[in-house]
N, CA and C of each residue as an Amber inpcrd file, in Angstrom:
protein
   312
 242.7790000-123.6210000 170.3350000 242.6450000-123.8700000 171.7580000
 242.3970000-125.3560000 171.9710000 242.6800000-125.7200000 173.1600000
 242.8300000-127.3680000 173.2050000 241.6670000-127.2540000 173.8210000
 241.1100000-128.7720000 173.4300000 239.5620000-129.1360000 174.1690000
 240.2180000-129.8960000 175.3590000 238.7410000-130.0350000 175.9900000
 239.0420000-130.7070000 177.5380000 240.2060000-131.9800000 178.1700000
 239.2710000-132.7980000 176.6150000 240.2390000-134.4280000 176.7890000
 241.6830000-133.4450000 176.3040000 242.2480000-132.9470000 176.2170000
 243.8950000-132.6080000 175.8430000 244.1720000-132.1150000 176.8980000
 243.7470000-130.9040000 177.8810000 243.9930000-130.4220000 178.7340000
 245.2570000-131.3850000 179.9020000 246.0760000-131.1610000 180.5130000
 246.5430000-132.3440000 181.2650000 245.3810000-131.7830000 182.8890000
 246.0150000-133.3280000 183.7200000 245.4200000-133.3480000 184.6910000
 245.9800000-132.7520000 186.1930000 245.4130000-132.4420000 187.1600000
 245.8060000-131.8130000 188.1180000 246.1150000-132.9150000 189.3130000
 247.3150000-132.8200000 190.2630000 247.6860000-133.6790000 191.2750000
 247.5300000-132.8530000 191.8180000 246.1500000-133.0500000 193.2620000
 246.1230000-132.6010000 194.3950000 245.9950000-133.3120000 195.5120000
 246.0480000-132.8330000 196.8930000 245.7410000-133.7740000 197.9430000
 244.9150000-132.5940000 198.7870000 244.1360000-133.5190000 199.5470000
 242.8360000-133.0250000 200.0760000 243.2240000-133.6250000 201.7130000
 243.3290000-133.0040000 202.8340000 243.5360000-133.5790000 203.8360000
 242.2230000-132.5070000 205.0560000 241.9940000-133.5890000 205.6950000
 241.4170000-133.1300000 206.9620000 241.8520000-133.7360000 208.1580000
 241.2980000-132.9600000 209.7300000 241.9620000-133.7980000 210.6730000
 240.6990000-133.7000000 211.5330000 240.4590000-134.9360000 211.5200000
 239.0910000-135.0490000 212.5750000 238.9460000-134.5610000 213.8310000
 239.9200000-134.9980000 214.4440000 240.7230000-134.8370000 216.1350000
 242.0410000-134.2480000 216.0070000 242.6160000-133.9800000 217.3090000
 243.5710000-133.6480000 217.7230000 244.6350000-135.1170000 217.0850000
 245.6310000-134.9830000 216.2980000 246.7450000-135.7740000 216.1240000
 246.7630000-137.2470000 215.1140000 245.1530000-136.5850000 214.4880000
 244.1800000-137.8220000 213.5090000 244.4370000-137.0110000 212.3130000
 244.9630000-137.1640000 211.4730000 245.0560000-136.6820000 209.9200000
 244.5930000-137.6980000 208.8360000 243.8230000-137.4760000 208.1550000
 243.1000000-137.6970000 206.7430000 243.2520000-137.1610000 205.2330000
 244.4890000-137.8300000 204.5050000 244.9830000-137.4640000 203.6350000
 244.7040000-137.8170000 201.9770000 244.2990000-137.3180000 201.4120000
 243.7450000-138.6890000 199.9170000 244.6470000-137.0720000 198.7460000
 245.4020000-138.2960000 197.9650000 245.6890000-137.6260000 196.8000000
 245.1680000-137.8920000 195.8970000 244.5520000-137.2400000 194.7980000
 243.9190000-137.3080000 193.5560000 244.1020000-136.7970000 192.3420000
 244.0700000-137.0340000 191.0840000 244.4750000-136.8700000 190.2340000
 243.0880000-136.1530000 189.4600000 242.6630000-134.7580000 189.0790000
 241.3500000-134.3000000 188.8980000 241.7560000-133.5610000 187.5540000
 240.7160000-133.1240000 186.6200000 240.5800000-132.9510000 185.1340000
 241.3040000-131.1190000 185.7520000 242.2930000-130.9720000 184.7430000
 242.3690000-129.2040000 184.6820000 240.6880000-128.4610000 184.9250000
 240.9730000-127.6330000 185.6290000 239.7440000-126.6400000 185.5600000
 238.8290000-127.2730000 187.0580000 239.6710000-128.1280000 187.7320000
 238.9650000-128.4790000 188.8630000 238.9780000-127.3200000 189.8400000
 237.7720000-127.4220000 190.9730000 237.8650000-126.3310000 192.0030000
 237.6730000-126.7960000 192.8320000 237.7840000-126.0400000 194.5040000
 238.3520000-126.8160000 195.4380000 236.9750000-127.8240000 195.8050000
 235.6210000-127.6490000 195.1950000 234.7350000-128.3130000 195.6790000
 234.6240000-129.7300000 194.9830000 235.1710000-129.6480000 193.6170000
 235.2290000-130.8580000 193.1420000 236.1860000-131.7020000 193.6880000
 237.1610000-130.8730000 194.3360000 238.5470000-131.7850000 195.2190000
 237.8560000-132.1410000 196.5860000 236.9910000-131.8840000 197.4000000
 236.1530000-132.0170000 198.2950000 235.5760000-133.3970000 197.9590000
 234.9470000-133.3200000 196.6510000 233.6870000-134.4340000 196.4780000
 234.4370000-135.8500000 196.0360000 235.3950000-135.1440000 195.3310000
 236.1160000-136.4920000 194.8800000 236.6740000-137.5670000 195.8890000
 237.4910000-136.7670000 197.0810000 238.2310000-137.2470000 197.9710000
 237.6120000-138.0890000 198.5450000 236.2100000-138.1110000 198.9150000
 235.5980000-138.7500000 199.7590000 235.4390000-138.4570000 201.0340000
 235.9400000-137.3390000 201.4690000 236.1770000-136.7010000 202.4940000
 234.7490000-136.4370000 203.4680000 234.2830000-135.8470000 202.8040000
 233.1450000-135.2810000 203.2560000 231.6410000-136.5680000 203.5740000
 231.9400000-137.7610000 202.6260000 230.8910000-138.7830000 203.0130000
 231.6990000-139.6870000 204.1770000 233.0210000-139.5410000 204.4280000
 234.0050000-140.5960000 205.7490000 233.5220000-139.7150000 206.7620000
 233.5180000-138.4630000 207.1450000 233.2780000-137.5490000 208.2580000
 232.1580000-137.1230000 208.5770000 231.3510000-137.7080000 207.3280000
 229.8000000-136.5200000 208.1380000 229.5990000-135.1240000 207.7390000
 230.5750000-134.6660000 206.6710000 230.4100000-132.9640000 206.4390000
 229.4490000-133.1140000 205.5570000 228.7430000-131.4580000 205.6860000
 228.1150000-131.0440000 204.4300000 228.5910000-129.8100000 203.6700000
 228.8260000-130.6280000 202.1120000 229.2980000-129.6420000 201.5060000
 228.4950000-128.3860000 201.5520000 227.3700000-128.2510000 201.1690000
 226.0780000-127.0370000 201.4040000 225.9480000-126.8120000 202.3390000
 226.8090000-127.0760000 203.6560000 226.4520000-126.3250000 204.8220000
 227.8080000-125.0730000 205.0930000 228.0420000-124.9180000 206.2810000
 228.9710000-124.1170000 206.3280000 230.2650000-124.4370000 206.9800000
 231.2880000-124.9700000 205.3960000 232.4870000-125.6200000 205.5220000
 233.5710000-124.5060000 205.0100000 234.3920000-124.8390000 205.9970000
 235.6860000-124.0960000 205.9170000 237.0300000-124.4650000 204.8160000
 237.0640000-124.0330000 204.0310000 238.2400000-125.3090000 203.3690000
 239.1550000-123.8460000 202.3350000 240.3310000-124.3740000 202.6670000
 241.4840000-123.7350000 201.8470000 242.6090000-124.6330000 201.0380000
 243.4210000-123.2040000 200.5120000 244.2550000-123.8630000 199.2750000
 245.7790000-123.5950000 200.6210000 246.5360000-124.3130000 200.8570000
 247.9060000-124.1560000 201.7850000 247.5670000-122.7930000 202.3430000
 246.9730000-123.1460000 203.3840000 246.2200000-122.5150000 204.7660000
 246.0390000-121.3180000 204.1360000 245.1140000-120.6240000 203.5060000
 244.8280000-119.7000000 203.0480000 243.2200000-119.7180000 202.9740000
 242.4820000-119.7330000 203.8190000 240.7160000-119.6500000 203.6170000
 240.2210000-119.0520000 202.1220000 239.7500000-120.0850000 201.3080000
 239.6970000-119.8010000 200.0770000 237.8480000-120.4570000 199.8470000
 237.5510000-119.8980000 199.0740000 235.7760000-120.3560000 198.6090000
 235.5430000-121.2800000 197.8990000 234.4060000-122.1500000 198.0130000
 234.7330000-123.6280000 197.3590000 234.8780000-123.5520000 195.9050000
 234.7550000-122.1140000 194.9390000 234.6230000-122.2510000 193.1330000
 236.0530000-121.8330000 193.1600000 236.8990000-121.4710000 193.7510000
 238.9180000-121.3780000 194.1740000 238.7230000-122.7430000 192.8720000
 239.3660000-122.3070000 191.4960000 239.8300000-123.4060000 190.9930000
 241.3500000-123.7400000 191.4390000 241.8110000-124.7890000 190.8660000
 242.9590000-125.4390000 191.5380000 244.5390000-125.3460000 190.3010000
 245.4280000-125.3810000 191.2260000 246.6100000-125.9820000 190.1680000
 247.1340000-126.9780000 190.6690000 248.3430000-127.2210000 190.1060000
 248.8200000-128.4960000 190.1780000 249.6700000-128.6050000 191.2620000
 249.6360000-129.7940000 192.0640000 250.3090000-129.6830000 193.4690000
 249.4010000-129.0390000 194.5790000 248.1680000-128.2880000 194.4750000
 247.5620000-127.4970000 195.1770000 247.4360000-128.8100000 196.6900000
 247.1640000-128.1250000 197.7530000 246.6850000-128.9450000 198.8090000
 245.6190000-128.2770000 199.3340000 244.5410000-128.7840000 199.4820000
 243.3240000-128.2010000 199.6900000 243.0680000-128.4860000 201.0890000
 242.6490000-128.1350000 202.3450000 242.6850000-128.1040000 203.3600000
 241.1250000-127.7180000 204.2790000 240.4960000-128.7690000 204.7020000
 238.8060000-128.4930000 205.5440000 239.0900000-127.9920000 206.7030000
 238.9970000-127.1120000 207.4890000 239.1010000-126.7020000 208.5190000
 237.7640000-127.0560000 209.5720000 238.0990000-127.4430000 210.6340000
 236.8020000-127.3620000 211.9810000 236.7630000-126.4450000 212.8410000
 235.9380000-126.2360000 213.6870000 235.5360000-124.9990000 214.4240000
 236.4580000-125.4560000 215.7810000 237.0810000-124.5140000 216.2320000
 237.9280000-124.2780000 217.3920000 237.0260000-124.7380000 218.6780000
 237.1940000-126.0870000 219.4960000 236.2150000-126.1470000 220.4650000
 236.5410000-125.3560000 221.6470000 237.4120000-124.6390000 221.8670000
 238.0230000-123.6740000 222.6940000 238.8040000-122.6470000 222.4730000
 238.3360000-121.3100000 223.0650000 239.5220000-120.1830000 222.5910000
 240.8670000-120.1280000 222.8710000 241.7040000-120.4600000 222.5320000
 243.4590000-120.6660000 222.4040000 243.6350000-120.1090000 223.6220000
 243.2200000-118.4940000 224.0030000 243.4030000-117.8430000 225.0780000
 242.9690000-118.3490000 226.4570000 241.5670000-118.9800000 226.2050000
 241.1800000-119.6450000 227.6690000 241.6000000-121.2890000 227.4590000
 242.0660000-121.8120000 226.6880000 242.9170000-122.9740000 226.7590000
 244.2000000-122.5410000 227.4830000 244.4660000-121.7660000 227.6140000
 246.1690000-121.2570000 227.6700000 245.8290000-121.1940000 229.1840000
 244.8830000-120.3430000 229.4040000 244.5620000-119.8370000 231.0270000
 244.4610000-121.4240000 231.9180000 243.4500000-121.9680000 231.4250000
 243.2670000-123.6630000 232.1260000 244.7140000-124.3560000 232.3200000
 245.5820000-124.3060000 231.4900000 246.6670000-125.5010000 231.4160000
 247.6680000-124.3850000 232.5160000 247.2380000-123.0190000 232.7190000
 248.4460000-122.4420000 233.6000000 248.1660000-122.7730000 234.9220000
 246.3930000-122.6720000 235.3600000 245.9340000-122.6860000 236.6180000
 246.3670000-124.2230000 236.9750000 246.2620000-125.1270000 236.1540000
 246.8950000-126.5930000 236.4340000 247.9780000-127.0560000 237.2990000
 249.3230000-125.8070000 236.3060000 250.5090000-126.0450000 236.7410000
 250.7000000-125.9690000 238.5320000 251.8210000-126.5880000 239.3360000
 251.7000000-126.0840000 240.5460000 252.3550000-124.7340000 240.7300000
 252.0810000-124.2940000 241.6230000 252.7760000-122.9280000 242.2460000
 254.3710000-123.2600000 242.1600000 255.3410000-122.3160000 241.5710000
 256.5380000-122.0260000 241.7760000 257.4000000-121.2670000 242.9280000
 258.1840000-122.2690000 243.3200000 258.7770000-121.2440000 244.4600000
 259.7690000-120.6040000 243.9920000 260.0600000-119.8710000 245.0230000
 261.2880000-118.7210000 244.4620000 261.9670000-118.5370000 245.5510000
């Protein structure tokens, strides 16, 4: 069995989006046997934004809500999710009452 130093290394990218249309992307190159929390810590992600890893963070492997010990493969894209500041449904309702009345 191969020891660690032989193992090859994993290419992932770690992206978050702060805001609406703001994306935060870092690719990294991490030891085989990485998991998505070590792709978290590495990125830097979490000390640029203010997250806490020990608190309650959302993060997946290509949009799939996955738990931070999710080890990784190669190519993986690991993904932080934020809390919805509005329900899609009453966003939807606001932008209709906006529109003007249609005539017919």
């Amino acid at each position: 069995m191969a020891s660690a130093d032989e193992l090859p290394g994993l290419s992932v990218q770690v992206s978050y989006s702060p805001a609406p249309r703001q994306v935060d992307c870092v690719r990294l190159e991490l030891p085989a046997g990485s998991t998505v929390a070590d792709a978290l810590r590495a990125s830097g992600l979490i000390e640029r934004h203010g997250l806490e890893l020990d608190g309650p963070i959302s993060a997946g492997v290509w949009t799939k809500l996955r738990p931070l010990d999710t080890p990784l493969r190669a190519d993986d894209r690991v993904e932080v999710y934020r809390g919805l500041l509005v329900d899609p449904k009453e966003a939807r309702r606001q932008r209709y009452r906006k529109q003007a009345p249609r005539v017919r």
